[in-house]
C-alpha positions in Angstrom: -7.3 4.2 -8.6 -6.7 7.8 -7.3 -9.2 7.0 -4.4 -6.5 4.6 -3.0 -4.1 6.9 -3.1 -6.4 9.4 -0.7 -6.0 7.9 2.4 -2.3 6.7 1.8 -0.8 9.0 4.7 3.1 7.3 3.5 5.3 9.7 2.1 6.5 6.3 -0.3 4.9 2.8 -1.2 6.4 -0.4 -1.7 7.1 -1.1 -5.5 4.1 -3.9 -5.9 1.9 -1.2 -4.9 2.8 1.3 -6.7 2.9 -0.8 -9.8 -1.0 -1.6 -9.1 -1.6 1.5 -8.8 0.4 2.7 -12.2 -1.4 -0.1 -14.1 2.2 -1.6 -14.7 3.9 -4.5 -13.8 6.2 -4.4 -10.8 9.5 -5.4 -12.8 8.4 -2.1 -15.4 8.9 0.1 -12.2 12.4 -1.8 -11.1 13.6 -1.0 -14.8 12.7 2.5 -14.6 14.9 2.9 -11.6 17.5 0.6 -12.7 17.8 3.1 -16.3 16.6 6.5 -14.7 13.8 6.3 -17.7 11.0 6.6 -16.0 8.4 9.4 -15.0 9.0 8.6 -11.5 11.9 8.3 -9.2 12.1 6.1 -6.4 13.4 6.3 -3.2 16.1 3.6 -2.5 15.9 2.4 1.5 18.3 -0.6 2.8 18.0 -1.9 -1.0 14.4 -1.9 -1.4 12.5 0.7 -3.6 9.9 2.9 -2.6 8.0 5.0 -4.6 6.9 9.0 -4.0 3.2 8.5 -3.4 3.0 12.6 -4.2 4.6 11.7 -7.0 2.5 8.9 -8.2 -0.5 11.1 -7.1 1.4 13.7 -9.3 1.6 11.3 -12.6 -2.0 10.3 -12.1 -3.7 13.8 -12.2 -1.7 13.9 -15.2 0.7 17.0 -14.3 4.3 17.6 -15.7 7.0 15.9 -14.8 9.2 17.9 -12.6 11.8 15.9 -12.9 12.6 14.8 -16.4 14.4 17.2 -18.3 12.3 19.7 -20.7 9.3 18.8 -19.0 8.6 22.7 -18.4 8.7 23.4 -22.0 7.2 20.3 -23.2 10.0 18.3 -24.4 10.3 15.5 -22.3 
């Protein structure tokens, strides 16, 4: 899936594609946003959602959250 994600030259994606990407259904990613309990944040644009494609390329290589709380120490 990463290979999709080289050419992506948008700084966010659409939340069906970012879903595809993740391996998760589209609602999964509107429920993370909705709660604030997901590894990724989106990016809210005349009421649609749009992902962080560096951050989706971020939770794919498997780095740390930056984001969540104790991440740096391993606690999130």
């Amino acid at each position: 899936m990463q290979n999709l994600l080289e050419n992506e030259t948008r700084p966010a994606i659409p939340t069906g594609e970012a879903a595809r990407l993740l391996g998760r259904r589209p609602q999964t990613l509107r429920l993370w946003a909705c709660l604030e309990s997901g590894p990724l944040r989106p990016v809210r644009v005349h009421g649609r959602l749009l992902w962080p494609v560096a951050e989706i390329r971020r939770l794919l290589e498997g780095k740390p959250d930056s984001q969540t709380p104790g991440a740096a120490n391993g606690k999130a």
